[in-house]
C-alpha positions as CSV (number, residue, x, y, z in Angstrom):
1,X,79.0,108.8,124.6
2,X,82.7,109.8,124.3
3,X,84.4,109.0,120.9
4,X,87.4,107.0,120.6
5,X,89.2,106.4,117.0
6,X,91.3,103.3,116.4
7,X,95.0,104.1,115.2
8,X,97.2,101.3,113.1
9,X,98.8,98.8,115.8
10,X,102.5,99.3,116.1
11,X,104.9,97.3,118.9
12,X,106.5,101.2,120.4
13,X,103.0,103.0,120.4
14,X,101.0,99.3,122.2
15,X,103.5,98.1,124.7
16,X,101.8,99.6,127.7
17,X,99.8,97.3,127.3
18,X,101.0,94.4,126.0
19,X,103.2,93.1,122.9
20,X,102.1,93.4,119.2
21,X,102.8,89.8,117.8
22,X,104.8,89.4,114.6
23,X,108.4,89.0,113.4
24,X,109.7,92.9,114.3
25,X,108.7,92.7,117.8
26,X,111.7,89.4,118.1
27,X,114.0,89.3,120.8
28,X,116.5,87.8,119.1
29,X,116.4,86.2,115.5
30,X,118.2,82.4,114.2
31,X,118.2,80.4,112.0
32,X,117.5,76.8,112.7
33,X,116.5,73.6,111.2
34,X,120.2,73.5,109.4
35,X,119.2,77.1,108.1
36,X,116.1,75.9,106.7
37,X,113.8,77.9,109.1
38,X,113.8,81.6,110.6
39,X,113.5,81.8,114.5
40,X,112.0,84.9,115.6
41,X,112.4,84.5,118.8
42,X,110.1,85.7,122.2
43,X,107.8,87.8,120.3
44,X,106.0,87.7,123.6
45,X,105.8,86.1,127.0
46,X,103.5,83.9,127.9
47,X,103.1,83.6,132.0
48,X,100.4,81.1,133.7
49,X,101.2,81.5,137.8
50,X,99.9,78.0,139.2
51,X,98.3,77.1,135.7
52,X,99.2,75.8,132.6
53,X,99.2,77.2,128.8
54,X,96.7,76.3,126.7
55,X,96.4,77.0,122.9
56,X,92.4,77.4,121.7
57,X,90.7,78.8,119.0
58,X,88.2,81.4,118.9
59,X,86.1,82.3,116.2
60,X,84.8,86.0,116.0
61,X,81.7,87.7,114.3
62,X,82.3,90.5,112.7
63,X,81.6,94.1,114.0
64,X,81.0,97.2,112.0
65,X,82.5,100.5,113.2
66,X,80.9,102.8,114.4
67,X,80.5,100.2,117.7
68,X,79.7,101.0,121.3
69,X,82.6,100.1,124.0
70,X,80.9,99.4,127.3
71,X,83.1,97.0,128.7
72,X,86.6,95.4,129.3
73,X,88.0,92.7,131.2
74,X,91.2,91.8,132.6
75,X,92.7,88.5,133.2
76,X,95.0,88.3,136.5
77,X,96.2,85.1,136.8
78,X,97.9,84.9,133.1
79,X,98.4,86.8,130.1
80,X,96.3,86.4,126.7
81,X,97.6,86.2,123.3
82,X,95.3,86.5,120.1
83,X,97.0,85.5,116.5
84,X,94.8,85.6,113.9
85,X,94.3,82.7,111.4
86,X,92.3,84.6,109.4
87,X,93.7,87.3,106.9
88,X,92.0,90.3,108.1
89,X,92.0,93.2,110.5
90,X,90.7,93.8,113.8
91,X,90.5,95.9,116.4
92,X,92.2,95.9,119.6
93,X,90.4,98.0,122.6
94,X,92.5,98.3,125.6
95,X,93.2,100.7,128.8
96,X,95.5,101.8,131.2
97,X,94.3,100.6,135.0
98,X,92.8,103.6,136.8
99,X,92.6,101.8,140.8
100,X,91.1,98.6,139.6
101,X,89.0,99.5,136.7
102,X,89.7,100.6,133.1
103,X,90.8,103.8,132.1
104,X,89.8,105.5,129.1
105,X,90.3,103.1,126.3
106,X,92.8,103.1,123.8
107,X,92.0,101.9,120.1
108,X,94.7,99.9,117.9
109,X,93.5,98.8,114.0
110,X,95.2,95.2,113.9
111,X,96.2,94.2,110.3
112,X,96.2,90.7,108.9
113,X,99.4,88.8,110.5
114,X,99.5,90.7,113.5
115,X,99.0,89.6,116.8
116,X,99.0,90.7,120.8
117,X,99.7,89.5,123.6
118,X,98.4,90.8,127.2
119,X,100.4,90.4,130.4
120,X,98.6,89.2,133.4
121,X,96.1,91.8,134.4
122,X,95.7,94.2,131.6
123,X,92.1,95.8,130.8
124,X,90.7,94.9,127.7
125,X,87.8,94.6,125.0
126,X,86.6,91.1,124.0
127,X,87.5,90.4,120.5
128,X,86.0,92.8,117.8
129,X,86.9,91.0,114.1
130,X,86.0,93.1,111.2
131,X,84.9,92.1,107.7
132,X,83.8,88.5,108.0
133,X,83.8,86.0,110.6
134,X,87.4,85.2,111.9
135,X,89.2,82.4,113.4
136,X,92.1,83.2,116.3
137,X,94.4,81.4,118.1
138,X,94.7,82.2,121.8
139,X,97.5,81.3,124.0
140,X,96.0,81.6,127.5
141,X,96.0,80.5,131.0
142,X,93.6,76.9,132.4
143,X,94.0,76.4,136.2
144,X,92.2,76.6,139.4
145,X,90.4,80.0,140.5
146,X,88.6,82.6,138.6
147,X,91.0,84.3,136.0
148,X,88.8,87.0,134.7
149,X,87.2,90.2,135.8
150,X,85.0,92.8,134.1
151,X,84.1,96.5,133.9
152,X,80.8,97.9,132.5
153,X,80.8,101.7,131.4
154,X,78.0,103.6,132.6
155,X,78.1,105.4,129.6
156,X,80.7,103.8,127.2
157,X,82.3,104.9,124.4
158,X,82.1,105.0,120.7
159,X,85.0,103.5,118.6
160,X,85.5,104.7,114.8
161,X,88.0,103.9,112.8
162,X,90.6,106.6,111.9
């Protein structure tokens, strides 16, 4: 099994394959609310096709490194966006598409308050809290047709943290 090692989540090193969620990554920043409140702007897109957006939560038991990758999945009919609501990291397993099916994957240690957001199409790992069960809220696609796809490994990959 091939190692992988999980590097900190930053917007420049993640964004091809998705946007990292959180106040740096704004478009454009107001204030609003009579100056009350801080807009940060289009941290991220959020595209449905034919569908609509939907917020959910989901709640994620807790992994401990070292942990076997064997698959990903991709969504192409939306994008998916996980915030946490819990303050603690997580890991983020994504990859590059190599003619329909993951690449190698690509490791990202997620710290409390950040989130990410992944266009319409882009491979990655189900969600891999660490530490204690965690809630996140997803922003994601409901509409007709299947919206998901998945990749098994044949031989997978271990992730460690850094």
């Amino acid at each position: 099994m091939k190692r992988i090692t999980a590097r900190p989540l930053d917007a420049d090193s993640f964004r091809p394959f998705g946007e990292v969620i959180e106040s740096d990554n704004a478009r454009s920043i107001r204030l609003i609310n009579g100056g009350t409140t801080t807009r940060f702007h289009e941290v991220a897109p959020v595209e449905v096709g034919k569908g609509r957006a939907i917020l959910s939560i989901f709640r994620g038991k807790p992994f401990a490194p070292p942990l076997a990758i064997r698959m990903m999945e991709r969504h192409p009919l939306g994008s998916q966006a996980f915030v946490p609501l819990s303050p603690r990291p997580y890991l983020v397993v994504v990859a590059e598409d190599a003619g329909g099916r993951p690449g190698e994957p690509v490791a990202f240690l997620a710290e409390a308050g950040q989130g990410v957001s992944y266009p319409p199409g882009a491979w990655h790992h189900p969600l891999i809290a660490l530490e204690a069960v965690s809630d996140f809220l997803v922003v994601d696609r409901e509409g007709e047709g299947p919206n998901i796809e998945e990749y098994e490994f044949r031989d997978g990959f271990e992730l460690v943290l850094a």
